[in-house]
C-alpha positions as CSV (number, residue, x, y, z in Angstrom):
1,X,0.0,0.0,0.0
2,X,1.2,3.4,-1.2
3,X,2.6,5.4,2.3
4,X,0.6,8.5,1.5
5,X,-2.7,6.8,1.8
6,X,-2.2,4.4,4.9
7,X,-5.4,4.6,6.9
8,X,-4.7,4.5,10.4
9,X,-2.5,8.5,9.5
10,X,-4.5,11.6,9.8
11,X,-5.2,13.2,7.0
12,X,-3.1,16.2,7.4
13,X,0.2,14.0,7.8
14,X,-0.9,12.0,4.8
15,X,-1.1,14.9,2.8
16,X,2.4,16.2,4.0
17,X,3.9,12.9,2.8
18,X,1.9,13.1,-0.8
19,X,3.9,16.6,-1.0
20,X,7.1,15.8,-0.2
21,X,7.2,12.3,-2.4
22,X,8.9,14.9,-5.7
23,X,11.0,16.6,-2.8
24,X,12.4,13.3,-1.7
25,X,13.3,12.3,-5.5
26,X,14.6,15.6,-6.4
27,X,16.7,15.8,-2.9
28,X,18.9,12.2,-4.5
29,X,18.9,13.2,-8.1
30,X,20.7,16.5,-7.1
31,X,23.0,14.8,-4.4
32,X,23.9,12.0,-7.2
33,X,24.5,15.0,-9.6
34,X,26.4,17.0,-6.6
35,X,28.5,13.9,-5.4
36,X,30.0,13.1,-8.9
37,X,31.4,16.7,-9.6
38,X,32.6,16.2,-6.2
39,X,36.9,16.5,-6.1
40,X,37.8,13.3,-4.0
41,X,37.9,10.1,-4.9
42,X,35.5,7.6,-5.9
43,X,35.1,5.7,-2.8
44,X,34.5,9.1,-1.0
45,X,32.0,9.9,-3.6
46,X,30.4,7.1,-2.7
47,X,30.1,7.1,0.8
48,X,29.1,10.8,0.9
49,X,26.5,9.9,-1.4
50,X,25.1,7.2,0.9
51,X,24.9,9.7,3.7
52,X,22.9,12.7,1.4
53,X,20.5,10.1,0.5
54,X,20.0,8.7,4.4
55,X,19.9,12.1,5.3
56,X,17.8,13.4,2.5
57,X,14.1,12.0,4.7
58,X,14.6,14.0,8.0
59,X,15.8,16.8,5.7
60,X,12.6,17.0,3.8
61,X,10.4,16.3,6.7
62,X,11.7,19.1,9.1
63,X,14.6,17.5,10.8
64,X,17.6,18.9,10.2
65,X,20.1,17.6,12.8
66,X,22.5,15.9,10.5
67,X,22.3,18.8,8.0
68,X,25.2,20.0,9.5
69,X,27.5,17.6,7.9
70,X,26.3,17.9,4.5
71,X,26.6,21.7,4.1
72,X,26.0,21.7,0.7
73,X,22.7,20.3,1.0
74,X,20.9,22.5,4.0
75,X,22.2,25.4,5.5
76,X,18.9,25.2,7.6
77,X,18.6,27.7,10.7
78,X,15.1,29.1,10.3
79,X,13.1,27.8,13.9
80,X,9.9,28.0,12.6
81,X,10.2,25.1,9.9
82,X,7.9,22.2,11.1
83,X,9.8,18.8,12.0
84,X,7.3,16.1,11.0
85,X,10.1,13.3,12.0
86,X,8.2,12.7,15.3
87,X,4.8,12.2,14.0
88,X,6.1,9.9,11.2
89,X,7.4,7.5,14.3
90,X,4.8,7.7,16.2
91,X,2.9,6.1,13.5
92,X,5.3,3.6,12.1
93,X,5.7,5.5,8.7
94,X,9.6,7.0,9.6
95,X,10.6,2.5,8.9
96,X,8.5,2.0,6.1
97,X,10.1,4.6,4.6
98,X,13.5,4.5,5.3
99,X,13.4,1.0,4.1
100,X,13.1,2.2,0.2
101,X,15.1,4.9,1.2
102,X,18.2,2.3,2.4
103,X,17.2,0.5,-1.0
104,X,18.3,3.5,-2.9
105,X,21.1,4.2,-0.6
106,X,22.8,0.9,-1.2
107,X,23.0,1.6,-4.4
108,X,25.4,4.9,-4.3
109,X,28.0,3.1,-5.8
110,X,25.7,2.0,-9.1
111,X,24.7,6.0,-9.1
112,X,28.4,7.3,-9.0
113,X,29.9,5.1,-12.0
114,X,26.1,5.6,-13.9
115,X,25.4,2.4,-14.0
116,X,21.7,1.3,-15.1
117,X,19.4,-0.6,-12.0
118,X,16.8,-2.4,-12.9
């Protein structure tokens, strides 16, 4: 069943997840992009990679706490922006989601020498 529409989630927090579903593809295409240019070498590459797409959920849904290591990626100090990170676990959604997110993560290496998964 599609995250965005599990039942037992108020409507509100479904809503915020429908949203942010582009954000959360857009956030790894430009890391991918970002991490290739990147001046190190290629097992760097990859392991920075790995870390902008684990980190790329809490960024997009409010929590920013390990921005800080990926400055590139969120120079976030506004107070005001929501964290939706707790209400996620509090409804078992922050797993089911990091799950595909891990799926994609383990895959840096495939991203960084552009090769094609199926």
């Amino acid at each position: 069943m599609e995250i965005s529409k599990t039942k037992n989630v108020p409507t509100a927090l479904r809503n915020v997840i429908a949203k942010n579903i582009l954000r959360a593809r857009t956030s790894v295409t430009k890391a991918i992009r970002h991490r290739k240019e990147e001046d190190v070498d290629e097992s760097q590459k990859i392991k920075n990679l790995k870390s902008d797409i684990l980190n790329s959920i809490s960024h997009i849904f409010g929590e920013h706490k390990n921005c800080s290591t990926l400055a590139y990626f969120c120079q976030k100090t506004v107070p005001d922006v929501i964290n939706y990170m707790p209400d996620l676990r509090s409804f078992g959604l922050e797993e089911k989601i990091m799950n595909a997110v891990r799926y994609l993560a383990s895959h840096s290496k495939s991203f960084i020498m552009d090769v094609i998964i199926i």
